[in-house]
N, C-alpha and C positions, 0 to 999 in steps of 0.2 A: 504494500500500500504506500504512495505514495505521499510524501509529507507536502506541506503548501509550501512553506519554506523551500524545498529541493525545485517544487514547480516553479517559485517565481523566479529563483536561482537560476533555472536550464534557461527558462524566456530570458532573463537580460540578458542571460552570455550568448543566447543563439542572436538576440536581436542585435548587439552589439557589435559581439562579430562581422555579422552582415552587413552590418552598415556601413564598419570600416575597412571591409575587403571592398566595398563596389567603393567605397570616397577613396582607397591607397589603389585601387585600377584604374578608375576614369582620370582622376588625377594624377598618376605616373603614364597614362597615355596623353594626356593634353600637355602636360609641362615636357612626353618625350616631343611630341611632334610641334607641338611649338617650339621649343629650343631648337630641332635639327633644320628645321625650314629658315630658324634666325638664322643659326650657323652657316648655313649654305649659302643664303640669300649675301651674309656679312664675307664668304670666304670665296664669293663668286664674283663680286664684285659687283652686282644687279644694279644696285643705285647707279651707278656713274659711267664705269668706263664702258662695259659692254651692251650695256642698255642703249647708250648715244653711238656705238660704231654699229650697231644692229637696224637703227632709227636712221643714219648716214647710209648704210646700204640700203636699204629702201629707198629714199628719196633720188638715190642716184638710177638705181635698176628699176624701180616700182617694182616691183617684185622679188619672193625670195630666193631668183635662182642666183648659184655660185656664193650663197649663205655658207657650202662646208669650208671654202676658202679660209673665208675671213675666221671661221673659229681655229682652223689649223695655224692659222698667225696667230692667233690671242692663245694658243696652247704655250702654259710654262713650266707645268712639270714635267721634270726627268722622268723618261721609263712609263712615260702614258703614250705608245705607241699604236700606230694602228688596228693594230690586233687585238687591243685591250680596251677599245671603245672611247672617246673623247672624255678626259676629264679635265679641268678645269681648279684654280686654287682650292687648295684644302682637301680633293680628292674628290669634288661635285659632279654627279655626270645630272649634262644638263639635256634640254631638249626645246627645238622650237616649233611652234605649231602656229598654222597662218589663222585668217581670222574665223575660217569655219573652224578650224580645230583640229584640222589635218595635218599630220607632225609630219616635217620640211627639214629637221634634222636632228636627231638624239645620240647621246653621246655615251648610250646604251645599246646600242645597235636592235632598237625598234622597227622594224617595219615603215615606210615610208607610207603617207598617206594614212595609217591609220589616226582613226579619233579619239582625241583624248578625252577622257573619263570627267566629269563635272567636277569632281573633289581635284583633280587637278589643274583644273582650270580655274578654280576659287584659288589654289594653292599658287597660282604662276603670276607673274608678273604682267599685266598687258604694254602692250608696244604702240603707241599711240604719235599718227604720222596726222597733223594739220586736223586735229580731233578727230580723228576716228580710229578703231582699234584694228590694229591691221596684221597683228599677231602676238604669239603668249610665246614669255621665257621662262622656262622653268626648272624643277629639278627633278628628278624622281622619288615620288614618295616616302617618308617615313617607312621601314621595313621590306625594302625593296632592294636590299643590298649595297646602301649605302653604306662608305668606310668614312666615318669624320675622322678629323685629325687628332692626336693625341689626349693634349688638352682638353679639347672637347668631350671627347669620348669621356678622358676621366672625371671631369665635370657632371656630365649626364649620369653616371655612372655613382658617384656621390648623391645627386642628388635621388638618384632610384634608393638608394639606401636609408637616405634620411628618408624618405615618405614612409619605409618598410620598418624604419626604429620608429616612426610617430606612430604609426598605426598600430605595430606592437604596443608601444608603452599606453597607446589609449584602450585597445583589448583588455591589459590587463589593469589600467583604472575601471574600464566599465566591467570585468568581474568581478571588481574587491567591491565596487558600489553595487553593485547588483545584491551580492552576497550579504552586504549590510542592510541595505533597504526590504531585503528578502525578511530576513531576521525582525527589521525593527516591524513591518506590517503582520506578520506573525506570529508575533511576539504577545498583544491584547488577545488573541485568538486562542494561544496555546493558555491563558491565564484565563480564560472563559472558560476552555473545556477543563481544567483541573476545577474551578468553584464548581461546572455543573454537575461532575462526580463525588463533590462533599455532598452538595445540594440532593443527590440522589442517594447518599449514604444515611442523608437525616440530620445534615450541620444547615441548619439556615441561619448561622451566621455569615456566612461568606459574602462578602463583597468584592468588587471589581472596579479597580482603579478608573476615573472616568474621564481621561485623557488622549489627545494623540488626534489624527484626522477627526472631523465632522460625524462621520459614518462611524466610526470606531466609537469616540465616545460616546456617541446614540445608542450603539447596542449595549455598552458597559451601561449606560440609566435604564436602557427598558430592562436587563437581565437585573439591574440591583433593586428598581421597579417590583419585578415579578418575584424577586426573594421576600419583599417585604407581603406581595399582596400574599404569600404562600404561609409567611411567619403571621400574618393577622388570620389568616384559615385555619392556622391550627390552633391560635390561641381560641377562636373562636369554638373549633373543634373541641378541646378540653375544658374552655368553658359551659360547652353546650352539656357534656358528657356529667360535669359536675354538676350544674345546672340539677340537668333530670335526675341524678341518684340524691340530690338534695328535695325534690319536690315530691321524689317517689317514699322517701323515707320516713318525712311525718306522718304520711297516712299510714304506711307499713306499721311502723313502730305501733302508730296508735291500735292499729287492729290486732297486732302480735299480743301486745301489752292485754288487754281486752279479753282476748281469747286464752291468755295463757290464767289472767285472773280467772274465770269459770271455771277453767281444767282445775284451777286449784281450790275452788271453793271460794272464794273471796269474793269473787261477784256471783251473785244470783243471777239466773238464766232465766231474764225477764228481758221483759220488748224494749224498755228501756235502753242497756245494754247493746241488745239487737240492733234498734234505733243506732246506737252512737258509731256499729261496726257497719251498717250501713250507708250512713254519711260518707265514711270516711271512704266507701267503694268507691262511692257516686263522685270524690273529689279525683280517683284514682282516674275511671272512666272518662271525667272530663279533660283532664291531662291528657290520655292517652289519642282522644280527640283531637283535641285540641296540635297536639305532635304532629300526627298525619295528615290534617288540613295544611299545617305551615309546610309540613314538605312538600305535599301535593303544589301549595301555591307558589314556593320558591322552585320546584323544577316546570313551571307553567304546564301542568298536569290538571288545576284544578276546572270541570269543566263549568264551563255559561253558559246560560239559557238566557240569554238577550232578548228584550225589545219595550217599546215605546212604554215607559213608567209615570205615573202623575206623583213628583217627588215629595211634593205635598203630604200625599195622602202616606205613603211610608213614615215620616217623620211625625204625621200625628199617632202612628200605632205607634212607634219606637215610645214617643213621650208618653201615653196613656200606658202601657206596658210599665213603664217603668217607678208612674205614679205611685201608687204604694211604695214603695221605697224610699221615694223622695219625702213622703206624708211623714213617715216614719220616722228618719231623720230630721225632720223640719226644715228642709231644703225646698225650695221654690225651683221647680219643676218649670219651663214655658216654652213656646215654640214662637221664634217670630219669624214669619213669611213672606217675603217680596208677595204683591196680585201680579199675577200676570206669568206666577213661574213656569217657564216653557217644561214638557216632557223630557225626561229624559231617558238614553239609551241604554240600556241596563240590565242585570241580573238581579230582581226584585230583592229574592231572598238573602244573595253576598251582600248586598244594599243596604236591608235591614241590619244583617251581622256586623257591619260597617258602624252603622250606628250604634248598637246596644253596646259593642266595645267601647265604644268615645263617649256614650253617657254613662255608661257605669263606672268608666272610668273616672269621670268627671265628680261623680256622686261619692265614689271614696273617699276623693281626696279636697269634697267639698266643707266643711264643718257647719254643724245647728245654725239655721238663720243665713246660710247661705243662698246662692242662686247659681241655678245651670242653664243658659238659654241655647237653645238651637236655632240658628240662624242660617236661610234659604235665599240666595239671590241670584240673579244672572249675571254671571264676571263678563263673557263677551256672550258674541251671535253664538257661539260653539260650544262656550261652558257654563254650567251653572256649579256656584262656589256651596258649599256646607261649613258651617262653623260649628264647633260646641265650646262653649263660652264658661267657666265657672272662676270664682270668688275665692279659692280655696287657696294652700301654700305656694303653689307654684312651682315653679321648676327651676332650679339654679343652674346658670350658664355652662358653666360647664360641663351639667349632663344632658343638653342640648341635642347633641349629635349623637347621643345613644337611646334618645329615647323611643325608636320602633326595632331597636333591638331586640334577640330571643331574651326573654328572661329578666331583660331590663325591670327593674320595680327602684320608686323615689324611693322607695324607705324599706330598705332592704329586710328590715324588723319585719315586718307587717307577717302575719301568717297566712296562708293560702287562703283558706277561707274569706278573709275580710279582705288581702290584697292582689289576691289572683295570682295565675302562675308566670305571670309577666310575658303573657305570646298573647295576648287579646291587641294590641299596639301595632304586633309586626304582621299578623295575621292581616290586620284593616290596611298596612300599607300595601301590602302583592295586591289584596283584596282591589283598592282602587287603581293601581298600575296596571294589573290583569284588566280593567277595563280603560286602561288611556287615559287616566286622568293622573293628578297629581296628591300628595299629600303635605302637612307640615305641622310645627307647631310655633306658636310666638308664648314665651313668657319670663317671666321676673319672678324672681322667687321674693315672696309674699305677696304677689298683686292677683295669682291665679294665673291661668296658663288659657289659650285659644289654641283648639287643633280646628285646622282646615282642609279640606278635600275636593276636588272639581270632580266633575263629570260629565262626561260628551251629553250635548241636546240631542232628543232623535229626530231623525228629517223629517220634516211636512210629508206627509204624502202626495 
């Protein structure tokens, strides 16, 4: 298996390489053939002498017959005889070709008449008689068996080497950099997979440095992101777990207790007793309830039966339902209602359970002489808002953000019976989310607390 490291590693040295084999080619071929075309051009004398007796014989002959003459007098090296083709200072075999391009005399022993090739025509010198070009002087191409002179050659020859030292010594900068930069992008990556294998051992502490490229720190927040959302699941996990063996164990005990008293003779097996061991069922049954609905609604399993509701008339049974209770207490029980409140789209039943939560709630923690109003209005064309409103301690800031938590209770004292098993809250939030609406609460601890809820209008027909 391949590491990323070793992959980014092969890509720069293969890309490197490559780039500086075609830059030390193209470039040891343009600096050879430009330098030997200078050479030639500087050791043939182009510019001046032979360019103007070339230019002088035309104007005399109009034409380039009896052209081999005049180059066998401009001949000055030793031992460039006829047999070995015309050369010229420095060791240049030249050639001249008239204005189509039909070579009139080479010093290569070319073929007469034939045409020369385009790249040596860009390569030749034109011969320019009262402005018109009336023929090309030139040399024989780059690679074509040309001998430069000593110097030259060793010049060229120098300079082929430096291009072949630059290109090495830059190969081997662009592997060392390749191999670093390999390593440093690498390097966040190989530090992500060792936290996600603590992570998967069961360490959620592990953190991930949150630096380096754009991209790179992004994954280090979302991966240190997702440890935390993982460490709040499980804390919640083992609070849930505690939670339940704490709500399951008052009733237990009471019933254990109970029943162990008759087995022993200390309580008499009267209805009384019975009575007290079946409260304590019925508180057990509700829990258990109560558990399955909140999963049901936390894995969006819990089903609805939708449609057009008069919200009104829900929120007078919820209040009249709950009247006695409030009598009881001395608590002012009331419902105020916008005219006009439009239908809404709903699950009648989750609707009402919505409510009984939030005014029972309400009435707990409302004291003698208090008041809980339920309040009905239309917030836009789309929602109508529900409030339940009470007088009672309130809720301190800072437990705010926990209050449609499982289990959450203000007063953690309270025993089940009188303060619930703290999932009537969380229940009513999926409860209204499961239909598209929203929940909240606003309060100050001692001014009383407002919890609010929308819910989708249903459409005209």
């Amino acid at each position: 298996m391949r590491r990323l490291w070793v992959w980014l590693s092969a890509s720069f040295v293969a890309v490197t390489l490559a780039g500086v084999a075609l830059v030390m080619v193209l470039s040891g071929y343009q600096a050879s053939q430009a330098f030997r075309h200078y050479v030639l051009q500087v050791e043939a004398g182009m510019e001046d002498t032979l360019i103007s007796q070339l230019i002088d014989h035309y104007k005399r002959t109009g034409s380039w017959d009896g052209v081999e003459e005049m180059f066998e007098s401009a001949r000055v090296l030793p031992g460039g005889g006829r047999g070995r083709g015309f050369m010229y200072r420095g060791g240049a075999k030249l050639f001249l070709a008239d204005a189509e391009g039909r070579i009139v005399f080479s010093g290569a022993r070319r073929p007469m008449g034939e045409v020369i090739s385009s790249s040596e025509r860009r390569l030749a010198i034109p011969i320019e008689v009262d402005g018109q070009i009336v023929g090309y002087l030139g040399v024989v191409p780059p690679g074509s068996g040309i001998h430069l002179p000593a110097p030259a050659a060793t010049f060229l020859s120098n300079l082929r080497r430096a291009i072949w030292q630059a290109g090495l010594t830059a190969s081997l900068l662009g592997i060392v950099l390749g191999l670093v930069l390999s390593r440093v992008l690498s390097a966040p990556l190989a530090r992500l997979t060792a936290a996600a294998r603590a992570v998967a051992a069961g360490d959620l502490s592990q953190r991930v440095p949150e630096r380096g490229p754009e991209e790179v720190a992004e994954l280090g927040r979302a991966f240190n992101q997702m440890i935390e959302a993982l460490a709040r699941a499980e804390e919640l996990r083992r609070n849930l777990v505690a939670d339940v063996a704490h709500e399951l164990r008052t009733p237990l005990t009471v019933i254990q207790g109970n029943l162990r008293a008759i087995l022993d003779g200390v309580f008499p097996l009267e209805a009384r007793e019975i009575a007290t061991i079946y409260d304590e069922t019925r508180l057990l049954s509700r829990l258990v309830d109560d558990l399955r609905e909140l999963a049901q609604a936390e894995a969006g399993q819990l089903p609805l039966e939708r449609r057009p509701v008069a919200l009104d008339e829900l929120i007078d049974a919820a209040v009249s339902g709950f009247m006695p209770v409030a009598t009881e207490q001395q608590v002012s029980l009331m419902a105020d209602i916008a005219p006009g409140l439009p239908s809404v789209y709903v699950d009648p039943d989750r609707i009402s359970q919505v409510l009984r939560n939030l005014i029972g709630n309400a009435l707990r923690h409302t004291p003698s002489g208090g008041q809980v109003t339920i309040r009905a209005r239309a917030e836009s064309s789309e929602f109508v808002m529900v409030s339940v409103e009470d007088t009672g301690s309130g809720i301190a800031p800072e437990d705010l953000p926990y209050v449609f938590e499982r289990f959450w209770r203000a007063d953690r004292s309270r025993a089940r019976d009188s303060g619930g098993a703290g999932l009537g809250l969380a229940i009513a939030r999926h409860l209204v989310e499961a239909h598209g609406g929203r929940i909240g609460v606003e309060s100050r601890a001692g001014e009383g607390a407002k919890f609010w809820f929308t819910l989708p209008v249903a459409a005209e027909a």
